[in-house]
C-alpha positions as CSV (number, residue, x, y, z in Angstrom):
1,X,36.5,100.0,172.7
2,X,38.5,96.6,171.7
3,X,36.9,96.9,168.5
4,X,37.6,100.4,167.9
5,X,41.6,99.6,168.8
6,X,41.6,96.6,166.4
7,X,40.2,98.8,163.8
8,X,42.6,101.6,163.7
9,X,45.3,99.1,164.2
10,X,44.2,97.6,161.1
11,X,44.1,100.9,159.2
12,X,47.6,101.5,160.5
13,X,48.9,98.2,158.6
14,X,46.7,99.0,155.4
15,X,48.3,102.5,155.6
16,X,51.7,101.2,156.4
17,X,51.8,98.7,153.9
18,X,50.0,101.2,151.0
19,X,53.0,103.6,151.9
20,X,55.7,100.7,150.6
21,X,57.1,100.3,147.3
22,X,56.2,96.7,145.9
23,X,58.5,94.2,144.9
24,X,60.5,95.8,141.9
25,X,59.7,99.4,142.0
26,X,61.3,102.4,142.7
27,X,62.2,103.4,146.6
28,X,64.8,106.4,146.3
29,X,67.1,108.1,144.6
30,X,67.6,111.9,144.0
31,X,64.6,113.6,143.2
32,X,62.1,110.7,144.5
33,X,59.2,111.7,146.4
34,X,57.4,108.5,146.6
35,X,57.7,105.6,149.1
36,X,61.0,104.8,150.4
37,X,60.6,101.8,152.1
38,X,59.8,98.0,150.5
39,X,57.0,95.8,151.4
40,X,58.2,92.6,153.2
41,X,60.5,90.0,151.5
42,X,62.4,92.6,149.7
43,X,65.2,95.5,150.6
44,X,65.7,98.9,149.0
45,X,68.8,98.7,146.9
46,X,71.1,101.8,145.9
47,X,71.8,101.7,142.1
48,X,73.0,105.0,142.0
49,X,72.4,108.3,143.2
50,X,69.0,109.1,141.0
51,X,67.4,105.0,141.8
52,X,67.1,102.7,144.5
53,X,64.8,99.7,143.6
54,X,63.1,97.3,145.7
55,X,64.9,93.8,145.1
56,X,64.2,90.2,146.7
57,X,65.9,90.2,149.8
58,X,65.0,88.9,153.1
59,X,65.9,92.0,155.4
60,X,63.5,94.2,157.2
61,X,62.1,96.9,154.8
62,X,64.8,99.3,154.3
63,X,64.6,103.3,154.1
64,X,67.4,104.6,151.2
65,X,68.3,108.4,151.7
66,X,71.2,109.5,148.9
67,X,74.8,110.0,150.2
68,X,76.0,113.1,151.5
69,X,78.8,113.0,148.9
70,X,76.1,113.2,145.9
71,X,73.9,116.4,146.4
72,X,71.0,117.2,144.5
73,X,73.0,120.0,142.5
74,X,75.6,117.0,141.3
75,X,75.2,115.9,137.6
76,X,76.0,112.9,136.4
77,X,78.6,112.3,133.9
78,X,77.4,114.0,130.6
79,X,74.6,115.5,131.3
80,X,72.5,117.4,133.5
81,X,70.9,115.9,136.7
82,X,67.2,114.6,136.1
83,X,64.4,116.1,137.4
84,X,62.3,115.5,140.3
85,X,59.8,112.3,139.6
86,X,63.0,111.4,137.3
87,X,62.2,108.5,135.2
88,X,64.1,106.7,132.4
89,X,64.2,109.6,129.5
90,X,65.2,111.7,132.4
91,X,68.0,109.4,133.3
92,X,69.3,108.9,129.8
93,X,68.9,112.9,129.1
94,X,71.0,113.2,132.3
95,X,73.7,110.7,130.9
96,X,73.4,112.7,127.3
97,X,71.4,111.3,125.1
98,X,68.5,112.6,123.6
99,X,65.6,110.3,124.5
100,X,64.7,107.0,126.1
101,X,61.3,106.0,124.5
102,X,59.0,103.6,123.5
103,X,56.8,102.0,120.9
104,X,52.9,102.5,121.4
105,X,49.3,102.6,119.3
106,X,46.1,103.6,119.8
107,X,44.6,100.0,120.5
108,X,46.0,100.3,124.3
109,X,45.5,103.7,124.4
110,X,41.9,102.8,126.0
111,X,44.0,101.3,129.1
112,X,43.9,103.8,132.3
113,X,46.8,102.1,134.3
114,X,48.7,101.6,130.8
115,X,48.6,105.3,129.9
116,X,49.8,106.3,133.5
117,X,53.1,104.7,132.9
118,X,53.2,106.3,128.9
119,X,51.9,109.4,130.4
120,X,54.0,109.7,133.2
121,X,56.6,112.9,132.9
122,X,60.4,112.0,132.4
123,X,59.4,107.7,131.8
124,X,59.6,108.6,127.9
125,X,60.9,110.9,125.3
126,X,59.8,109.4,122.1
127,X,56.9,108.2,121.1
128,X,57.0,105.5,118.0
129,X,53.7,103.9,116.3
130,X,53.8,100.2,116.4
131,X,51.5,100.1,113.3
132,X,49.4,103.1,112.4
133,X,51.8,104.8,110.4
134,X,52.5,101.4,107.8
135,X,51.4,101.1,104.5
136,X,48.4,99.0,104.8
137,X,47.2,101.3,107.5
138,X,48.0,105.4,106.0
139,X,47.3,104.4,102.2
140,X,45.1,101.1,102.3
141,X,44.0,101.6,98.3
142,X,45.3,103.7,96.0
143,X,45.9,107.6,96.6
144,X,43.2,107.2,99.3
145,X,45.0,108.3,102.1
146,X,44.2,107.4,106.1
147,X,45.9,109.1,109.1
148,X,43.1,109.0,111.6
149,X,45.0,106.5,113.9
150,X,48.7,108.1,113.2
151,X,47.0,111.1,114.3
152,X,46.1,110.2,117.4
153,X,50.0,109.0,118.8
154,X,51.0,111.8,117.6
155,X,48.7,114.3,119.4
156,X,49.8,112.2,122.4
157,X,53.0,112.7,121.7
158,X,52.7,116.2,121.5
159,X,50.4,116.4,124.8
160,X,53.0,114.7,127.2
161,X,55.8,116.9,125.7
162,X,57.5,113.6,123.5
163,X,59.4,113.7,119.8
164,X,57.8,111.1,117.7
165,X,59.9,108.9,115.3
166,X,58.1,107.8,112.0
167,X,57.4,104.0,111.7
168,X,57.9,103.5,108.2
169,X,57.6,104.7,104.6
170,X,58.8,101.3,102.5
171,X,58.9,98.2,104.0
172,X,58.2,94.7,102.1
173,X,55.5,93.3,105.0
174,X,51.9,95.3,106.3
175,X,51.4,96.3,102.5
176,X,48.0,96.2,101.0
177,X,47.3,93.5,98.1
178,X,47.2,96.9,95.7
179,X,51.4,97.4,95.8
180,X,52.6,93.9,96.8
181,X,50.9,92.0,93.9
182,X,50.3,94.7,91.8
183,X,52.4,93.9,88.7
184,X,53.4,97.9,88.6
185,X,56.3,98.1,86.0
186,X,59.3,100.4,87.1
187,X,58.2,103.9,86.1
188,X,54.8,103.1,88.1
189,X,55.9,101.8,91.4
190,X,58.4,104.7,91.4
191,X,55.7,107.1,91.3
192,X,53.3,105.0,93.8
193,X,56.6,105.3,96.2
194,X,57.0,108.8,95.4
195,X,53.4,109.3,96.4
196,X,53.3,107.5,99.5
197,X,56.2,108.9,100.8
198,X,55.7,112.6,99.9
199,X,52.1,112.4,101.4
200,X,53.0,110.3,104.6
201,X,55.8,112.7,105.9
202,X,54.3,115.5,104.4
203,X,51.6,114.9,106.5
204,X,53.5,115.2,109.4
205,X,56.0,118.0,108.3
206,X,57.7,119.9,111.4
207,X,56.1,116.9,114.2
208,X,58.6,114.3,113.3
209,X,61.8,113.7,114.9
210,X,62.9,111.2,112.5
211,X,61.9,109.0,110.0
212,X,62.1,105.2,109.2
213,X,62.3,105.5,105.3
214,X,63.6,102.2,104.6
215,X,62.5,98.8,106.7
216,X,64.3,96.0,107.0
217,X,66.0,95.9,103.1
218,X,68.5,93.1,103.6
219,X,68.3,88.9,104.1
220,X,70.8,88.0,106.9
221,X,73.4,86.6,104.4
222,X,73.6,90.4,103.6
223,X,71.7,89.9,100.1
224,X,68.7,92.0,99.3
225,X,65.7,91.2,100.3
226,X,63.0,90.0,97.5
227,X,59.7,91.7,97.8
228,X,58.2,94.0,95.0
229,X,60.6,97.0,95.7
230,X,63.5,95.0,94.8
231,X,62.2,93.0,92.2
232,X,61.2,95.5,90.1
233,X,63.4,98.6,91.0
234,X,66.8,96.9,92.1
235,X,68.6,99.1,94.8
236,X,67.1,102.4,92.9
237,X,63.9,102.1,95.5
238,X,66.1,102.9,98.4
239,X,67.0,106.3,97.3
240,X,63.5,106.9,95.8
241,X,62.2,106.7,99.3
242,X,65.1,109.0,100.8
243,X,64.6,111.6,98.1
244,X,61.0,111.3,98.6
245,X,60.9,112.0,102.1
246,X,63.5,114.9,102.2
247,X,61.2,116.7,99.4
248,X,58.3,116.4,101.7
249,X,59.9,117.3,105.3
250,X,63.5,118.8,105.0
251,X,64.3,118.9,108.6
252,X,63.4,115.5,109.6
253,X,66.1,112.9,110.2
254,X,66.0,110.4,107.6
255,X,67.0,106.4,108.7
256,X,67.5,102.9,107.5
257,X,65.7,100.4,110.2
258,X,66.9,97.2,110.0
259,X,67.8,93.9,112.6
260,X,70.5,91.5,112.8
261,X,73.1,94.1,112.3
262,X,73.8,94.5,115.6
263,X,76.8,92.5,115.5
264,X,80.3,92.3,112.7
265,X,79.1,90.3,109.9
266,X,77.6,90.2,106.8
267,X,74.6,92.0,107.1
268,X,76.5,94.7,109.2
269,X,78.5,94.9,106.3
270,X,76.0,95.4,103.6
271,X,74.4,98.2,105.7
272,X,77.6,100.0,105.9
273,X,78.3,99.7,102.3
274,X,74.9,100.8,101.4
275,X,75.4,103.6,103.3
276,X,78.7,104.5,101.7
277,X,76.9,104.7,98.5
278,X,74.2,106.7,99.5
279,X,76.5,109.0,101.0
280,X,78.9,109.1,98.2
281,X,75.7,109.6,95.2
282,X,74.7,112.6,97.5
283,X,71.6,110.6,98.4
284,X,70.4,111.8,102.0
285,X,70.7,109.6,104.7
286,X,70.9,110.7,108.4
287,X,70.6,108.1,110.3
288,X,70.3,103.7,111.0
289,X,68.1,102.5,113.4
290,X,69.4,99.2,115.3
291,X,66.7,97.2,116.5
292,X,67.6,94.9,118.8
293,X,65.3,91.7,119.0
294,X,67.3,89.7,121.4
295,X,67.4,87.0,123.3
296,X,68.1,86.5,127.3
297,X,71.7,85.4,127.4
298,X,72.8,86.3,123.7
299,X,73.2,89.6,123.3
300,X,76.1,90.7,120.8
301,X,78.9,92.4,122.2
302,X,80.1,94.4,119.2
303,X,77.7,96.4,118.5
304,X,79.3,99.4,119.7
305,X,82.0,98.9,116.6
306,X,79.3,98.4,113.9
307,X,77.9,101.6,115.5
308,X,80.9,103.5,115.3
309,X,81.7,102.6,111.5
310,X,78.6,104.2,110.9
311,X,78.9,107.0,112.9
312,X,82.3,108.1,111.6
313,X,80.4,108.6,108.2
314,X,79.0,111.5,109.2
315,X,75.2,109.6,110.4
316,X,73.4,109.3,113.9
317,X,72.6,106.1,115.2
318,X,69.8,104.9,117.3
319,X,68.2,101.8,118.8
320,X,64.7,101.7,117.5
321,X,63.0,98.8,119.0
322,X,64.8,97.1,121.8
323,X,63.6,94.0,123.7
324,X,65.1,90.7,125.2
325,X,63.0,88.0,125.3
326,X,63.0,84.6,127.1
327,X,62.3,81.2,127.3
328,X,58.9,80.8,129.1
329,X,58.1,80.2,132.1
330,X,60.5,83.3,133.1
331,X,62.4,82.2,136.3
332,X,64.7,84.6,138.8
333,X,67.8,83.3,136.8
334,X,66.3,84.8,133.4
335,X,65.5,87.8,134.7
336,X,68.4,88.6,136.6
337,X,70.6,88.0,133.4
338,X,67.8,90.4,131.2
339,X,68.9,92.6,133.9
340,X,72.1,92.3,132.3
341,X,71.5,92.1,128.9
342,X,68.9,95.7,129.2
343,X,72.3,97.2,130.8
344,X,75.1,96.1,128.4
345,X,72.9,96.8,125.5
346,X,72.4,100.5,127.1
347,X,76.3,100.4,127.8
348,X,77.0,99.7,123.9
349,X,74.9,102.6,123.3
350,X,76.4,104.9,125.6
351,X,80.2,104.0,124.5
352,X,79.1,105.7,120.7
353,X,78.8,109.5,121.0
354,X,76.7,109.4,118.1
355,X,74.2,107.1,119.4
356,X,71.2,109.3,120.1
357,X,68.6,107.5,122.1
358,X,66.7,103.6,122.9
359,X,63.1,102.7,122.4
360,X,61.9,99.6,123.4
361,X,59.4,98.1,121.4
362,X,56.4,98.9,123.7
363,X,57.3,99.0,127.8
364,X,55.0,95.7,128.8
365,X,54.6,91.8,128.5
366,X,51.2,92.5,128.0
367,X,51.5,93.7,124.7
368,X,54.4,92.3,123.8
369,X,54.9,91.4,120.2
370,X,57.0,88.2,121.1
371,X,54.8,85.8,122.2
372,X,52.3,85.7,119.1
373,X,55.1,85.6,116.8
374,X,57.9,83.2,118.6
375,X,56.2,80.4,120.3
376,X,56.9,79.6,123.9
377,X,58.4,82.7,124.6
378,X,58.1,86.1,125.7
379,X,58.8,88.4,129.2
380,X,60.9,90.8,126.8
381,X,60.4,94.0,128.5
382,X,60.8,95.9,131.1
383,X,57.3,96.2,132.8
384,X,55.5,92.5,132.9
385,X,51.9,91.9,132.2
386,X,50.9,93.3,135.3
387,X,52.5,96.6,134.8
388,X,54.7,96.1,137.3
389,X,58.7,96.8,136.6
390,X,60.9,93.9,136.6
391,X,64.4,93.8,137.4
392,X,65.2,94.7,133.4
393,X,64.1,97.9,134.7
394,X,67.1,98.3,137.1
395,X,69.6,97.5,134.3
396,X,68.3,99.8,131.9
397,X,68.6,102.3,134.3
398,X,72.8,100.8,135.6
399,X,73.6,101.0,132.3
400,X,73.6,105.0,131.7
C-alpha cells in the first residue's frame, strides 16, 4: 500500500505541474482556456484584460481571473474583443488593425511543434515567404518559371484562414546569374521585368493581399542603389515593376519595401519623394513596407512621423519584417528592454491610422535570419530557440 500512495502522489505532482504554464507563457486573460497558474519561480502577471503571462517572480504560483469591471462582452479600444484561444492577430484585430503576422517557408514547414504555433488560430494573420517567392527561386533561367515552393505557403495560408503578402518582384540580391550579369540593354531588361512581374503576380491573382514590387531601392545616404535595375534603366525600373504588377493583379496592394527609413533622415526622405513622384506621374503605388531590423536598446522614436508623411498621401503603411536583435549571450536585462522595444515599436504603429498591420520576420530564434548574417548576435524574436515565448512576447502584446 506505501507504494501504491507514493505512486499516485507522484502522479498528482506530474499532473499538477503539467497543468502549469511555464516560465513565459500565457496564464489568463479573457477568452483563455488553458492553465492559469505558473510553475514555481514565476507569478501570473495581468497585462491586460485579454493576457496574463507567467514572469520571473518568486511568489507562490498565482491563479489570474479578469476583473469584474472588464466583462467578456467589453472591447477594447478600436476594435472588437478577440476571440476565445485569442492570440496576437486576434489582439491586434481587436485594437484595429488588420493583421499581426509572420514570415515563414517551406524548409520548416517539416517541424510539428513549429507548425503548432504558425498553425495555431488567432497567433497570425499574414503569412509572408521568406524566400520562395524571389527571383532566383520563381524564374531561376529565363521564361522558365518555378512556383512549386511559393505554392505551398500559400496553400498554408489559405488552410489556416491567413492573407499572404508577396515577397518580392525586383530586388538587386537572390537574382540568378541570367539578370544580374546579363549585359541586357534597356529595351531588354524592361521586357525581362515586365515578364517576371506579370507572370509572378499573375500567378497568384485574387490570393494576395499585397505585394512587395520594389525591394530595398535606396543606399542609406538616400542615393540609389547600384545593381543592374538602376544601372541600366535609371529610376524608369521602379514604375516598370508597379505597372507590371497592377496589369497582372488589379486588386492587390502594391508596396515599396525598404529598411533604414524608419527614422527622419535622408533615406526617409528619398522614399517620400519617390513616392510623391509616383503619385504625381499617376504611377500606382499603394503602399511602403517598414521593415524594422533593429537593435535591443536603439529603436527609432519617429517613426510614427515618417509614417504619417506617407500616409497623408493617400498610401497604407505597414511593418513588413520586424525583429530586435541583441548582443549574445541574451541576459534578463536584454530581454526585458526587447520587451520594450517589441512594445514601442507596436505603439508607433498604432499612433498612425493608416498603419495596417506587423509581421515579424519569422516568430523564432531558431530560424532567425540574424545570427548567420550579424556575427555574435541574435535572440531577435519573440519565441526563442526552444519555441518558447520570451518576455518580447508580452510587449508586443502591451503595446496594442
Amino acid at each position: 500500500m506505501k507504494l501504491s500512495a507514493s505512486f499516485a502522489s507522484l502522479l498528482a505532482l506530474v499532473s499538477f505541474a503539467a497543468a502549469q504554464s511555464q516560465l513565459w507563457g500565457q496564464c489568463g486573460g479573457i477568452g483563455w482556456t488553458g492553465p492559469t497558474t505558473c510553475v514555481s519561480g514565476s507569478v501570473c502577471t495581468v497585462s491586460n484584460a485579454y493576457y496574463s503571462q507567467c514572469l520571473p517572480g518568486s511568489a507562490a504560483p498565482t491563479t489570474v481571473v479578469p476583473p469584474p469591471s472588464q466583462p467578456t462582452t467589453t472591447a477594447p479600444t478600436g476594435g472588437s474583443p478577440p476571440p476565445s484561444g485569442s492570440g496576437l492577430d486576434s489582439v491586434a484585430k481587436g485594437a484595429g488593425k488588420k493583421y499581426f503576422g509572420t514570415a515563414s517557408d517551406t524548409n520548416e514547414f517539416s517541424d510539428t511543434a513549429y507548425m503548432a504555433i504558425l498553425n495555431q488560430a488567432g497567433m497570425f494573420g499574414a503569412l509572408t515567404p521568406l524566400n520562395s517567392m524571389k527571383w532566383d527561386s520563381t524564374e531561376p533561367s529565363r521564361g522558365s518559371f518555378s512556383f512549386t515552393n511559393a505554392d505551398q505557403v500559400v496553400a498554408r495560408a489559405k488552410q489556416n484562414g491567413q492573407i499572404m503578402r508577396g515577397h518580392n518582384c525586383v530586388w538587386y540580391n537572390q537574382l540568378p546569374s541570367w539578370v544580374s550579369s546579363s549585359g541586357f540593354n534597356s529595351t531588354t531588361l524592361t521586357s525581362v521585368i515586365q515578364t517576371h512581374c506579370s507572370t509572378l503576380v499573375g500567378h497568384y491573382k485574387g490570393e494576395i493581399y499585397a505585394w512587395d514590387v520594389i525591394n530595398e531601392p535606396f543606399n542609406d545616404d538616400g542615393t540609389w542603389r547600384s545593381d543592374v535595375f538602376y544601372n541600366t534603366l535609371g529610376t524608369n525600373y521602379v514604375q516598370i515593376g508597379l505597372q507590371s504588377a497592377k496589369g497582372a493583379d488589379g486588386n492587390a496592394k502594391l508596396y515599396i519595401n525598404e529598411y533604414n527609413i524608419e527614422m527622419t533622415g535622408a533615406k526617409a526622405t528619398s522614399m517620400i519623394n519617390l513616392v510623391k513622384s509616383l503619385k504625381s506621374a499617376g504611377v500606382p503605388i499603394d503602399g511602403v513596407g517598414f521593415q524594422c531590423h533593429f537593435i535591443v536598446g536603439e529603436v527609432p522614436t519617429s517613426m510614427s512621423s515618417v509614417m504619417s508623411q506617407i500616409t497623408a498621401m493617400g498610401l497604407e503603411v505597414a511593418i513588413t519584417e520586424l525583429d530586435i536583435r541583441m548582443t549574445l549571450p541574451s541576459t534578463q536585462a536584454l530581454l526585458n528592454q526587447q520587451q520594450t522595444d517589441y512594445e514601442n515599436v507596436i505603439k508607433q504603429c498604432m499612433a498612425v491610422a493608416g498603419c495596417v498591420g506587423i509581421s515579424i520576420w519569422d516568430f523564432t530564434d531558431k530560424y532567425s535570419w540574424v545570427p548567420q548574417t550579424f556575427s555574435g548576435q541574435g535572440a531577435a524574436l519573440p519565441w526563442d530557440q526552444n519555441l518558447a515565448k520570451k518576455p518580447a512576447y508580452n510587449g508586443i502584446v502591451a503595446g496594442f
